[in-house]
Each structure stands twice: as C-alpha cells, then as structure tokens.
N, C-alpha and C positions, 0 to 999 in steps of 0.2 A: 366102719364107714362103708357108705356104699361103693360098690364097685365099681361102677359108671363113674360117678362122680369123682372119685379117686383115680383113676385113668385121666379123665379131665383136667383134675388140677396137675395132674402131674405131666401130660402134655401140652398143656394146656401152656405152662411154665417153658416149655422147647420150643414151642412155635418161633419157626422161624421168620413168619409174614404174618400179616393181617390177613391174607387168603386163608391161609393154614389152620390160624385161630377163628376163625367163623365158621370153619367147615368143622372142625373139632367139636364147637360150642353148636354148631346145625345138627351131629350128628346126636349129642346127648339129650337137644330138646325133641327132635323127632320121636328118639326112641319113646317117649312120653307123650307124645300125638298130638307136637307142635311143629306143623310145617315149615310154618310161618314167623320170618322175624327179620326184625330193626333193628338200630342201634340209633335209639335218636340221643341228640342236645336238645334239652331244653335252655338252659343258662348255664353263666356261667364258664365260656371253652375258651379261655385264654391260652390253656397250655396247648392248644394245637394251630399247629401255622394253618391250615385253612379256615377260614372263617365258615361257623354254619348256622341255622338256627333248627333245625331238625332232619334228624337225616343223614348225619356225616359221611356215614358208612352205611348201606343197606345192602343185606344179600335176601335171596327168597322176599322181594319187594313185596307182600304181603298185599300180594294180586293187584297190585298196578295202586293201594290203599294213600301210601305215603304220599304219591304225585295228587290223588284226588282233594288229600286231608292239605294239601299245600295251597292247591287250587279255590278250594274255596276257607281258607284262611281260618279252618278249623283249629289252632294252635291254642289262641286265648281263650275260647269259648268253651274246649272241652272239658268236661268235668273230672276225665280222668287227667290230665293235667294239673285241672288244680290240686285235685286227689295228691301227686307224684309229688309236687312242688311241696306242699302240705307239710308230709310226713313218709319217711324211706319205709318201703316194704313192699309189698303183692297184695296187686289191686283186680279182680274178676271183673271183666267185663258184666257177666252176669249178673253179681251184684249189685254193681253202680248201675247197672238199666233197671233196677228195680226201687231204686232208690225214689221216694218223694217228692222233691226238691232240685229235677230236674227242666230246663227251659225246654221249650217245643224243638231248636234248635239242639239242644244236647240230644235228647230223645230223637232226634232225624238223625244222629252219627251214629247209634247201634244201626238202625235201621238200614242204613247203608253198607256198614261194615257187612252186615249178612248179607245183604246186596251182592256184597264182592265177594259171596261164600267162606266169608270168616265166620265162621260158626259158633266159635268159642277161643276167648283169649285172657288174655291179661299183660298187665304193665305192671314192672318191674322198677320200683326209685333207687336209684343209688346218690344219695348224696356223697355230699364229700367238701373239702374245704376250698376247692376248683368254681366249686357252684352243682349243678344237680344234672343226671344224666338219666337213661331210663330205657330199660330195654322192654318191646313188642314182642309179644309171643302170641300165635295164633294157628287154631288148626282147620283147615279148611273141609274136613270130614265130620260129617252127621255122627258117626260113631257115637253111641250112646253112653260108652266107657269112659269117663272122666278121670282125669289125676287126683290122685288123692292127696290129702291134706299135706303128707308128710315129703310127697313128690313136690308138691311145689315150694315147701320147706328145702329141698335137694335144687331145684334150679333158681332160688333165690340167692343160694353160696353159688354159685354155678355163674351167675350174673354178677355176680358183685365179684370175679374172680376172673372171669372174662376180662370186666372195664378194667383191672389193674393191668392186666395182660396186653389188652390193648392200648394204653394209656403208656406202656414201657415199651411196644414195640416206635411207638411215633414219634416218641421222643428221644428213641434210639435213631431213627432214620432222621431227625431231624439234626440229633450233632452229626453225623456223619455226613449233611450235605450241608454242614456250617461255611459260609465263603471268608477265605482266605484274604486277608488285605493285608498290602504292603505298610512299612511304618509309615512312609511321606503319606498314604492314603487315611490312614488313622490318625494321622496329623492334622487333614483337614478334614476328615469329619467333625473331630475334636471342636476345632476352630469354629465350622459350622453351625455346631450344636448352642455355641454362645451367640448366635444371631446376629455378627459381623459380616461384611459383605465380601465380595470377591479380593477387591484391590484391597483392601486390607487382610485380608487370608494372605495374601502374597510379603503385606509388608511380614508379618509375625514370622513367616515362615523363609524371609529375605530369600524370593523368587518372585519370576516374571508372574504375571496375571496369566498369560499363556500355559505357563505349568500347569497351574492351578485347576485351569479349565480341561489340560490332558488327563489330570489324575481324577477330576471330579467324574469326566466321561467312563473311566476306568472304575470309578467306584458306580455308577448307577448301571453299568454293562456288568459287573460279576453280581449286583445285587436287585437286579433283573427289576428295577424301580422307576419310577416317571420323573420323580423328583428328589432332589437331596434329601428333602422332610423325612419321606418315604424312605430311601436308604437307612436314615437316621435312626429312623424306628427298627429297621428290621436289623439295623448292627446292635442296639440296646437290647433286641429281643433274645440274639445270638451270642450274646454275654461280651462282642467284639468290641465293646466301647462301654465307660463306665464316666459317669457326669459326677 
C-alpha cells in the first residue's frame, strides 16, 4: 500500500477533532497538488445536528469559491453535481468542461472557477445510505504536472475514509453534548408528544399547571428550543424519548 495513504488511514483513525482530520486529509492531498478543498453535503445529512446544504465544513475555502457557488445558486444547475448525485467516483473538472451537453450556464462555472485561479480539480461522490456527500479538490497552480490516474485512485480511498472519520468524530461529539432530563421532565415531554394540552398534562401527571409550566421552561432552557415541538424533536433525535 502506499505510504501516504497508509499513514492517513491510520491517523486518520486517531484524530482527535475535525481540525486534526482535515489538516491530516490537507496534508495528503497537497502532497499531490491539491491545495484546495471542501467538504460539501449535497443530500441527504440527517445524521448531523447542524443542518446544511453545502459546505458543512470547509477549510482552504477554495479561494473564497463555495461563498460565490452559494451566492449565485450554482447548486442545481451544476453539472458536476448532477455528475456526484448520479453515480460514486472521481469526476475531472477537465473532463466535464469538455463535455457536449453542457448549458451556457454550466460552461460559465469552469470559467469562473479559473477566475478564482482553480486551475485544476475534481469532485469526489461518496454515496452512502445517509444520502450523498462529496468532497472539492483543487489546485490553484498552473503547474503542468498532473496526478496520475492511480493518484487519484489513492485520494478517492483517501475521501471515502475521511467521511467515515468525520461522520464518527460528530457523532461522537454529539452523544457527549446529549442533554440530560429529569424523569418528571420526560414525563411531560412524553405527555406532550401525544398532543394534550397543559391542564391536562397536570391532570395525568396529578400536579399543578404551575409545575408543569416550571419543568416545561426547564426543558426548552437545557434544550436550547423556542418551542416544545422543537424540544420534541431534538429529545427523539437524542434517543431521550421514544413514541
């Protein structure tokens, strides 16, 4: 196996942070004369508590590209997308702009991309049963030395061994900021969740309406929510409550 690559997975696997693991995963693509990278969502990201639709995490923001590509609403239109969404593998920039059967607008996003001296890149599909993710690589040097077939072969495991990596650190940080609820607080979510009103949460629970209202305020303050619904959700998402 290669020896990059093998260092990679195998620290790759220690990382301690998401900082850690994209500077890991920055250093391997560099060495291969990929400055530049994303981590976008296309579909599909239930499993992470923040909601995104491209972009969750980006380092080396691939020269200010992803705010542009957000800005004007490049997402549906672009072809490497449909490309990602498609079918998992390694998509050339290069390539797809050479392609036929592309709109005046698809053809105006390479043209841009070199704009922003991305020179040369590619998108990375990782499917998966979550929905579809896909990682940006690009290098912002004219350098006329290109990766070879079997390199890109090497950061395609490289990517697809990243998103596990990152996908088990957020999920790690995510049990460990799980909030804590008392039983009487799991009681009326409980309650809640069958769509009964206050004064009767009280009778079920034979307490004042006043309780009810102290433990309710108690649950939407540790579960940082506007409203009960919203708690609701985020106890079902936290395994805190089962219907």
């Amino acid at each position: 196996m290669n020896s990059r690559l093998e260092e990679f997975l195998h620290q790759g696997r220690a990382a301690s942070s998401v900082d850690k693991l994209f500077s890991l995963y920055s250093k391997l693509l560099d060495g291969y004369g990929f400055d530049q990278l994303t981590y976008a969502i296309t579909s599909g990201h239930n499993e992470f508590a923040t909601d995104a639709e491209l972009g969750l995490v980006s380092h080396n923001m691939l020269n200010g590209w992803v705010e542009h590509y957000r800005e004007n609403a490049y997402l549906e239109v672009d072809k490497t997308t449909h490309l990602l969404r498609a079918n998992q593998g390694i998509y050339k920039w290069g390539n797809i702009e050479k392609r036929d059967d592309l709109s005046s607008v698809q053809k105006r996003i390479f043209l841009e991309a070199q704009e922003a001296k991305m020179y040369s890149g590619a998108s990375i599909s990782i499917h998966g049963p979550a929905g579809i993710k896909g990682v940006t690589i690009a290098s912002s040097s004219q350098a006329s030395d290109s990766p070879r077939a079997q390199d890109f072969d090497i950061m395609n495991v490289a990517s697809y061994h990243f998103h596990l990596c990152f996908l088990s650190l957020v999920q790690s940080n995510q049990v460990t900021q799980t909030v804590s609820l008392t039983l009487r607080e799991r009681e009326v979510l409980k309650w809640v969740s069958t769509g009964i009103g206050r004064q009767e949460i009280a009778d079920k629970l034979d307490a004042s309406i006043h309780t009810i209202d102290f433990h309710s305020r108690n649950i939407l303050k540790k579960m940082d929510a506007k409203n009960m619904a919203a708690a609701l959700v985020t106890a079902l998402k936290q395994g805190l409550l089962t219907l």
